[in-house]
matplotlib code that plots the C-alpha trace (Angstrom):
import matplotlib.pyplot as plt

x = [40.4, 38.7, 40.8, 39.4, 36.2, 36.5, 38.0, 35.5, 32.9, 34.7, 35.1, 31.4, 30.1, 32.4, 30.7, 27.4, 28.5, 30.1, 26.6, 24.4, 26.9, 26.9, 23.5, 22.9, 25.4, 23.6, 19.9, 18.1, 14.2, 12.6, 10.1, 9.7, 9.5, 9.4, 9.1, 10.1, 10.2, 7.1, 4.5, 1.6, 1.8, 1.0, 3.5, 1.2, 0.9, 4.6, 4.8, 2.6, 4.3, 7.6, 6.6, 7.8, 6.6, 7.2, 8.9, 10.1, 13.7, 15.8, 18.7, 20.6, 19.2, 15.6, 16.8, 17.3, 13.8, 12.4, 14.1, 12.7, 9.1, 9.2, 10.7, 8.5, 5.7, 7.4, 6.3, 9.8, 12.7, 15.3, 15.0, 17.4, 16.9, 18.9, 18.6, 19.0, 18.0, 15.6, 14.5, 13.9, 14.1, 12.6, 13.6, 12.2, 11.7, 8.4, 8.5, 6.5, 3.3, 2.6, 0.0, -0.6, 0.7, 0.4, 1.4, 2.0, 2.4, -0.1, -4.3, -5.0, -7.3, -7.2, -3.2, -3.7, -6.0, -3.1, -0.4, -2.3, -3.4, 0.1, 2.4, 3.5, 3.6, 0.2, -1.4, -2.2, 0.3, 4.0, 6.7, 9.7, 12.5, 13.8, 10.1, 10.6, 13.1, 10.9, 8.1, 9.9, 10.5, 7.2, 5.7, 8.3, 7.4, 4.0, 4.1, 6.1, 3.4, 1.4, 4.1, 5.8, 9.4, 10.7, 9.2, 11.1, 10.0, 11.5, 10.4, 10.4, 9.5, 8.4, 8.6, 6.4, 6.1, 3.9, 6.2, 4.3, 5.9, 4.0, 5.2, 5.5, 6.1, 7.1, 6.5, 7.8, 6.2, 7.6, 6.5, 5.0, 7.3, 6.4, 7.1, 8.1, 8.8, 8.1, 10.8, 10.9, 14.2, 16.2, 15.0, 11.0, 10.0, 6.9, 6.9, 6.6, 3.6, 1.5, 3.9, 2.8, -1.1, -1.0, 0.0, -2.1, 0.5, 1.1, 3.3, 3.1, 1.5, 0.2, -3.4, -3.5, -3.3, -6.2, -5.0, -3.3, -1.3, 1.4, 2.3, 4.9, 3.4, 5.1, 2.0, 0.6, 4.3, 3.9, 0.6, 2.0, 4.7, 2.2, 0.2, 3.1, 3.8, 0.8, 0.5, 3.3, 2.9, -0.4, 1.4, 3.2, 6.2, 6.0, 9.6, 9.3, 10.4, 10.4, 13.8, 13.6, 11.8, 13.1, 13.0, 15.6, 15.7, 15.7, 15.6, 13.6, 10.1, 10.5, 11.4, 12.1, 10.0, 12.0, 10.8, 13.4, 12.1, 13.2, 10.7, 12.4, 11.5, 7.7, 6.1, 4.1, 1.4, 2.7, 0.9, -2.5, -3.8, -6.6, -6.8, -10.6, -11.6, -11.9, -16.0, -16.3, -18.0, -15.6, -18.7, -19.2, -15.7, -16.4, -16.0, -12.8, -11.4, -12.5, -10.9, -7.5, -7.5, -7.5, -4.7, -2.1, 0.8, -0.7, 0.9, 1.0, -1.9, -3.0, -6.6, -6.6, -6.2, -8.4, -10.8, -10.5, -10.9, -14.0, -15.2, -14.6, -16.4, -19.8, -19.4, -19.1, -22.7, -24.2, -25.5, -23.5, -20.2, -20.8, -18.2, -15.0, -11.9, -9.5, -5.6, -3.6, -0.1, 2.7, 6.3, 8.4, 9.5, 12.1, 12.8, 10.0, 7.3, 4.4, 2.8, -0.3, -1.9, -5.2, -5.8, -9.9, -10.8, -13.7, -13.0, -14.3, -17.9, -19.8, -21.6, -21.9, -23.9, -23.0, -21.6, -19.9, -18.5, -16.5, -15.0, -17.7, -18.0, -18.6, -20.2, -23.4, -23.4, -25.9, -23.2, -20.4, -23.6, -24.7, -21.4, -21.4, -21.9, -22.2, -24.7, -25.4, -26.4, -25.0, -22.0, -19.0, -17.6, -13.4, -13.8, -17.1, -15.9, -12.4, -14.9, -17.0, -14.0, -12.5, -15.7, -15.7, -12.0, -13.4, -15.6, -12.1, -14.0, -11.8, -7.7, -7.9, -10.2, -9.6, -11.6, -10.8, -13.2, -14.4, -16.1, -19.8, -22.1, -21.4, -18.2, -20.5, -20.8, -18.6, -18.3, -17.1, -15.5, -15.0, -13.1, -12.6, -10.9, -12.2, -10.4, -10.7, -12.9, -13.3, -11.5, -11.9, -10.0, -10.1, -7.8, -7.6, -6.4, -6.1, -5.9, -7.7, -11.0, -10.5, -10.2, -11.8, -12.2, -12.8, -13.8, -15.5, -16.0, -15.5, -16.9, -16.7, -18.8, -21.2, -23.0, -21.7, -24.2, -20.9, -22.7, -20.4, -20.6, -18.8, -19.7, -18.0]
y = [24.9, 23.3, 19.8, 20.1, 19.9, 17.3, 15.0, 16.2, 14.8, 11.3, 11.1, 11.5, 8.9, 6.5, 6.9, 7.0, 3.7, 2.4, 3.0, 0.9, -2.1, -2.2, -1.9, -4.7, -7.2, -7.0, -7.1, -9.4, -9.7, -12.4, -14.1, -16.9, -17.8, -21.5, -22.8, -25.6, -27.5, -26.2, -28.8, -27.1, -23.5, -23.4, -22.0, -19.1, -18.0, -18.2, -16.0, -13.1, -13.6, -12.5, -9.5, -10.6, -10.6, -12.0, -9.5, -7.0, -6.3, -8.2, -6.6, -7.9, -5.5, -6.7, -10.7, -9.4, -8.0, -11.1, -13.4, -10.4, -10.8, -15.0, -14.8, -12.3, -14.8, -17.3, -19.6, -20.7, -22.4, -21.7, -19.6, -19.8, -17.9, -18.2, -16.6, -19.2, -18.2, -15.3, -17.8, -16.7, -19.8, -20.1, -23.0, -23.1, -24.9, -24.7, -24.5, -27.1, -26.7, -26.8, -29.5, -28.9, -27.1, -28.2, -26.0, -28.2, -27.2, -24.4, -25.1, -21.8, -20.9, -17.1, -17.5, -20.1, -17.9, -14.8, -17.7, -18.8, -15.1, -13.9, -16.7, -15.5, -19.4, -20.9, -24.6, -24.5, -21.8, -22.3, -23.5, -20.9, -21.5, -18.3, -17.6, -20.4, -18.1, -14.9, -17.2, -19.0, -14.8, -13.8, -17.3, -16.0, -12.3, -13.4, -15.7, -13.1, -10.4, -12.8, -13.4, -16.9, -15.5, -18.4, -20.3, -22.2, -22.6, -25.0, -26.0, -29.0, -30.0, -33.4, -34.1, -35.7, -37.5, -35.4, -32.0, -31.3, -30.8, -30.4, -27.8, -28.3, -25.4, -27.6, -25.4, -25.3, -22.6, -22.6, -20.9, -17.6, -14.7, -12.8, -9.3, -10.1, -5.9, -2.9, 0.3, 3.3, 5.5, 8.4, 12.4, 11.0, 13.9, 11.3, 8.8, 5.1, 4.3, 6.8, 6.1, 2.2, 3.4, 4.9, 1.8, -1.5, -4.2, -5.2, -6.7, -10.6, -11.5, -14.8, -13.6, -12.5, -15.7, -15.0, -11.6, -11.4, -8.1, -9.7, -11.4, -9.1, -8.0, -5.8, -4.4, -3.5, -1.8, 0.1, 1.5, 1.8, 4.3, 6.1, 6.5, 7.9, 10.0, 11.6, 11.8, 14.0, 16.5, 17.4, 18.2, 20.5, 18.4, 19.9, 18.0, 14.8, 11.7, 8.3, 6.6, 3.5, 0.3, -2.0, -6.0, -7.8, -11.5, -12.2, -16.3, -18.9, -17.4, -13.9, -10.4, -7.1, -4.3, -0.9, 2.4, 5.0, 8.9, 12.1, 14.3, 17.6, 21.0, 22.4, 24.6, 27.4, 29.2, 32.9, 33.8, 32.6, 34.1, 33.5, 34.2, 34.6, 35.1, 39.1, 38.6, 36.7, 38.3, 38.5, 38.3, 34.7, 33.6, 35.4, 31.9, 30.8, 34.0, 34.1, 30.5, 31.9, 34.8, 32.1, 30.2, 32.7, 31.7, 28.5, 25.6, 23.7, 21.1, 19.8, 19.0, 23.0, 23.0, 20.7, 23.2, 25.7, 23.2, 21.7, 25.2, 25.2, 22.6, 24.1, 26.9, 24.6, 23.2, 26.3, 26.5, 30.1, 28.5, 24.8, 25.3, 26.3, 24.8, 24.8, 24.4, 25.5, 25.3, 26.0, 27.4, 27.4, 30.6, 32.0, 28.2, 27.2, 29.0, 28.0, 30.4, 28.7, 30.0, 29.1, 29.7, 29.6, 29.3, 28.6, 25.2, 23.6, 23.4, 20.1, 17.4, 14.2, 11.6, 8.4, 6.9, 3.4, 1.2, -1.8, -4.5, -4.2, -8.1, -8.1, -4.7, -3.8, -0.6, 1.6, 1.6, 3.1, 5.5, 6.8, 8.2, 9.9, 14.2, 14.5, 12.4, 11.9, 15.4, 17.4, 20.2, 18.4, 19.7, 18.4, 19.6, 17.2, 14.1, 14.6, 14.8, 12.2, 9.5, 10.4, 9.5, 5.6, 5.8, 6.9, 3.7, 1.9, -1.3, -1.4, -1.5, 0.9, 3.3, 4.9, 7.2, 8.1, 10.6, 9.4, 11.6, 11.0, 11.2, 15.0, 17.3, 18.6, 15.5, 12.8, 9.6, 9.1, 5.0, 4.7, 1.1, -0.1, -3.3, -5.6, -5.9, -8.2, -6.0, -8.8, -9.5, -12.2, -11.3, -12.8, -12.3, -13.6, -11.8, -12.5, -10.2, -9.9, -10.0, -13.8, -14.7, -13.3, -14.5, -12.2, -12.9, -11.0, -10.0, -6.9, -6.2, -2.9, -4.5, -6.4, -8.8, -6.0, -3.4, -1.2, -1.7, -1.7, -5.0, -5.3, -8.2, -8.6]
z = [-51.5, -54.6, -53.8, -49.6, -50.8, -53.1, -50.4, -47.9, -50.4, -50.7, -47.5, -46.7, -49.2, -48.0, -44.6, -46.2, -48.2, -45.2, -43.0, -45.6, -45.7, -41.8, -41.4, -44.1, -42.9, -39.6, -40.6, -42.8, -44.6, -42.2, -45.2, -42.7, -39.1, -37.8, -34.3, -32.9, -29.1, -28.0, -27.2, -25.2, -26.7, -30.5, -33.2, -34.3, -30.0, -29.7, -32.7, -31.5, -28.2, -30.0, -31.8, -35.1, -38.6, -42.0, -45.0, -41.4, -41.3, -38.3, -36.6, -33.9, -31.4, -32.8, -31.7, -28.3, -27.9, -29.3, -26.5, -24.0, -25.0, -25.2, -21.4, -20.0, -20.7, -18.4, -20.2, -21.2, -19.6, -22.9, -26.3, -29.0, -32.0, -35.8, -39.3, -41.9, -45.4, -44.6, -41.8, -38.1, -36.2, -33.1, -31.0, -27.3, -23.9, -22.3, -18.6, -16.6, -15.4, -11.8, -11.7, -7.8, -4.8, -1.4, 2.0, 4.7, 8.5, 8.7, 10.0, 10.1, 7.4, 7.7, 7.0, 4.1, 2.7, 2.7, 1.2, -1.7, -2.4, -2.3, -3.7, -7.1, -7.9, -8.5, -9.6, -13.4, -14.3, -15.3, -13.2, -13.2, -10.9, -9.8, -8.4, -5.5, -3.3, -3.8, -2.7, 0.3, 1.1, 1.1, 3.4, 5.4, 5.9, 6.1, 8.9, 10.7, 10.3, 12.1, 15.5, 13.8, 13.4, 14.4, 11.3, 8.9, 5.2, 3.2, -1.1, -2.7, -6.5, -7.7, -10.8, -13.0, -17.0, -18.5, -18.0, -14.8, -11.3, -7.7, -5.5, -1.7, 0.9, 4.2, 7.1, 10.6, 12.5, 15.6, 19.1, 18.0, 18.9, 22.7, 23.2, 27.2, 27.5, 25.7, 26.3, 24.6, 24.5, 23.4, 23.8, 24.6, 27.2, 28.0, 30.8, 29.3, 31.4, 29.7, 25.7, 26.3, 27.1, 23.4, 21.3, 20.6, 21.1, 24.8, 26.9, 27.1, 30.4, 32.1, 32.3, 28.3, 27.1, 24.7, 23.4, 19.9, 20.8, 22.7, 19.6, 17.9, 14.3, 11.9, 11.0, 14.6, 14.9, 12.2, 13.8, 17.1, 15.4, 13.9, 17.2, 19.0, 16.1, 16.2, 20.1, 20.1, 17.6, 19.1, 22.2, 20.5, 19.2, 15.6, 14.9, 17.0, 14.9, 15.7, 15.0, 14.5, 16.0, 16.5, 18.4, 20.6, 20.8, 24.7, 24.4, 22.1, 21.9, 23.8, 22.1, 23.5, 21.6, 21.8, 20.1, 20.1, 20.0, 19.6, 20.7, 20.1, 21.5, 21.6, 18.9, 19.4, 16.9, 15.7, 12.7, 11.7, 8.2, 6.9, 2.6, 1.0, -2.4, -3.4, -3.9, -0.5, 2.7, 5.5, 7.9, 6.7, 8.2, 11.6, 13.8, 11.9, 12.8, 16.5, 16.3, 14.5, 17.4, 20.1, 18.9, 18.6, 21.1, 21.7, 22.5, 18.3, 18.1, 14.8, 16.5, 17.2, 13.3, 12.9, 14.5, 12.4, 9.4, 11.1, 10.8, 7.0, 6.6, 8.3, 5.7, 2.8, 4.0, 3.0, -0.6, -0.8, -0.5, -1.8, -4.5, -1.9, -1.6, 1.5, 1.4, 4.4, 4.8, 8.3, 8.5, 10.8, 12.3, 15.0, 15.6, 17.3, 16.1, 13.6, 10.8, 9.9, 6.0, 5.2, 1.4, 0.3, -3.3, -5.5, -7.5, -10.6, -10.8, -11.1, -9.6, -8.3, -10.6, -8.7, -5.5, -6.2, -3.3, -3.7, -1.4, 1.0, 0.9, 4.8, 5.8, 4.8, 1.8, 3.9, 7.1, 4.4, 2.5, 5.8, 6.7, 3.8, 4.2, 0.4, -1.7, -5.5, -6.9, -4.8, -6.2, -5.8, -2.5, -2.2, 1.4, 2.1, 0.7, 2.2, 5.3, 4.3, 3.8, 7.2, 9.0, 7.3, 8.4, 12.2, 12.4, 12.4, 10.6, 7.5, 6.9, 3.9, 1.7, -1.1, -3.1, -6.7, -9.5, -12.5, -15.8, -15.6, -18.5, -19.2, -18.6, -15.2, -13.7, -11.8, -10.6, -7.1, -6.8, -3.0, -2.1, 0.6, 2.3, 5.0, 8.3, 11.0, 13.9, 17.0, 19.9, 22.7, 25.7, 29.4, 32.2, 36.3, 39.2, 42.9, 46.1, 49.8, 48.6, 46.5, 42.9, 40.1, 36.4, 33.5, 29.9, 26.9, 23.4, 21.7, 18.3, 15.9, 13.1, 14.5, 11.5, 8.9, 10.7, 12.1, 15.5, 18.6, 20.5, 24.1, 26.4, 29.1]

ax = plt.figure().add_subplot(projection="3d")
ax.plot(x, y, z, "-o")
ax.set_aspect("equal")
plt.show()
């Protein structure tokens, strides 16, 4: 037994000994670095940009991280790294810099503007090759958002002495891209004359020849699923999904657009429950409940929800109730019914301090405050400003908000940052006919936003 353990110790401080000399033989005392090849970017920037310093131990899995941090500058075409005497040598390439970039076949500004914002590659910043097809890419999608599928984009570098290149995007944009028919197929329940009256884009026809929705655009697609999507589940299609979209080439500038649905079967309200706090009057809720009563057996509608959360929201006006919150949630049941839960419960308890808004660069602040329920002082109300944000959405003049909390200058106070991005919000449209009683001519404007007031404007 004695001799076991003896051997068992051996054996261990061999692999203790063992461990040491490994980890030596692979990692040295760096008492120097020097840098060589760069010629805009000092020695001393190079060095922070590596992450390395003097009298720190160096391992071969440390080198690696060092050539990790140097490329994710992209500042550099090539690293090379060696350990020479308690020496890290660094020995690098400097990419060039783009000294200009030019985009040639496009007049529009609008869709200049969108390149220059979105092209990774940009003049004054470094030239890294494996940029230009993710660049070529995104021109591409771009121009396609806006009907050019039939574009072509093709890059060019010139190089120059001084390390410098100048990128060119040569762009052919083609005939913009036609949708000559829109069908809709699969389990739809809906006839397409009223499925087509739901979505924005349009069938290409030879008195819309000033109307951008006959363009295809995978944007207004996107919208136009969501429209049907919505369509149907308020008609009580609680399951309906929207396959796919999806376009067919019919010759050089034409495109078929089809949506294929399955609408499923119909949903109907069961259950409707309605949960209060213990220390709330049920008297208060009376109107939800009448509501609630109404529904049951109901065809499913999330505006009939809608109704009852509309009614929420006229109790959490009241001073009583100003710190309520509302979740609600729906099962399915017996296949093709719909239990509907309605949880209220008192949230945390503070204030607002301050309203920010950003990215209004086009629409004046007071269109955005004036659509506001809540305002700065009142008891923070998550019902309210969910409100409060749906209404800027209802004025349809923006592509996006967002709303996020801040801390204000206590713990019973916050900061509400509301951003929101610009759309365009006017249309020009015209159209002819002909019949018995002669020819007519149509043409007119229709603004959302009219001078950043959100005033309606429709001329016709």
């Amino acid at each position: 037994m004695y001799r076991v353990i003896v051997k068992m110790k051996i054996i261990f401080n061999f692999l203790i000994i063992l461990f040491f000399l490994l980890n030596s033989a692979h990692s040295e005392i760096i008492k120097k670095i020097e840098v060589s090849g760069n010629q805009r970017i000092s020695s001393e920037t190079i060095k922070v940009f590596s992450g390395v310093k003097t009298d720190s131990d160096i391992s071969l899995e440390n080198l690696n991280e060092i050539i990790k941090n140097l490329y994710k500058t992209n500042y550099f075409d090539n690293v090379t790294l060696s350990i020479d005497k308690n020496i890290l040598k660094i020995k690098v390439k400097e990419n060039p810099i783009i000294q200009s970039l030019v985009v040639n076949g496009i007049k529009n500004k609008r869709i200049l503007k969108i390149l220059n914002e979105k092209i990774q590659l940009k003049e004054k910043t470094s030239f890294v090759k494996n940029k230009i097809k993710k660049d070529e890419s995104r021109i591409t999608n771009i121009l396609r958002t806006n009907g050019f599928y039939f574009s072509k984009v093709v890059s060019k570098i010139k190089k120059n002495q001084n390390n410098t290149v100048d990128l060119i995007f040569d762009i052919e944009l083609g005939e913009k891209a036609h949708i000559k028919k829109i069908s809709f197929i699969g389990d739809k329940k809906v006839k397409d004359r009223k499925l087509r009256s739901l979505i924005i884009s349009e069938e290409s026809k030879f008195w819309k020849f000033i109307s951008t929705k006959k363009y295809l655009d995978v944007g207004r697609i996107r919208l136009d699923e969501r429209l049907l999507y919505n369509y149907y589940k308020d008609k009580g299609f609680y399951n309906v999904s929207i396959e796919s979209s999806s376009a067919k080439i019919i010759n050089e500038k034409d495109f078929e657009l089809i949506f294929n649905i399955n609408a499923g079967e119909k949903f109907y309200f069961k259950n409707i429950d309605l949960k209060i706090p213990d220390d709330f009057s049920i008297d208060s809720f009376k109107n939800i409940i009448d509501v609630q009563n109404k529904l049951k057996g109901e065809v499913y509608s999330y505006k009939k929800v809608e109704e009852i959360l509309d009614e929420i929201d006229e109790i959490a006006l009241n001073k009583e109730f100003e710190f309520i919150n509302a979740k609600y949630s729906e099962v399915i049941v017996d296949n093709n019914k719909i239990n509907l839960s309605i949880k209220l419960e008192e949230s945390e308890k503070f204030y607002i301090e301050k309203i920010n808004i950003f990215g209004n660069y086009i629409t004046n602040e007071n269109v955005i405050r004036n659509s506001l329920i809540v305002d700065e002082g009142d008891a923070f109300n998550e019902i309210l400003v969910n409100k409060s944000i749906n209404k800027i959405k209802g004025k349809r003049i923006f592509k996006d908000i967002q709303f996020s909390l801040e801390e204000g200058s206590s713990n019973k106070f916050k900061e509400i940052n509301i951003n929101v991005e610009e759309q365009p919000t006017g249309e020009i449209f015209a159209g002819a006919g002909t019949g018995t009683s002669g020819s007519t001519v149509s043409l007119g404007i229709k603004e959302n936003n009219y001078l950043g007031s959100g005033i309606k404007l429709d001329t016709n």
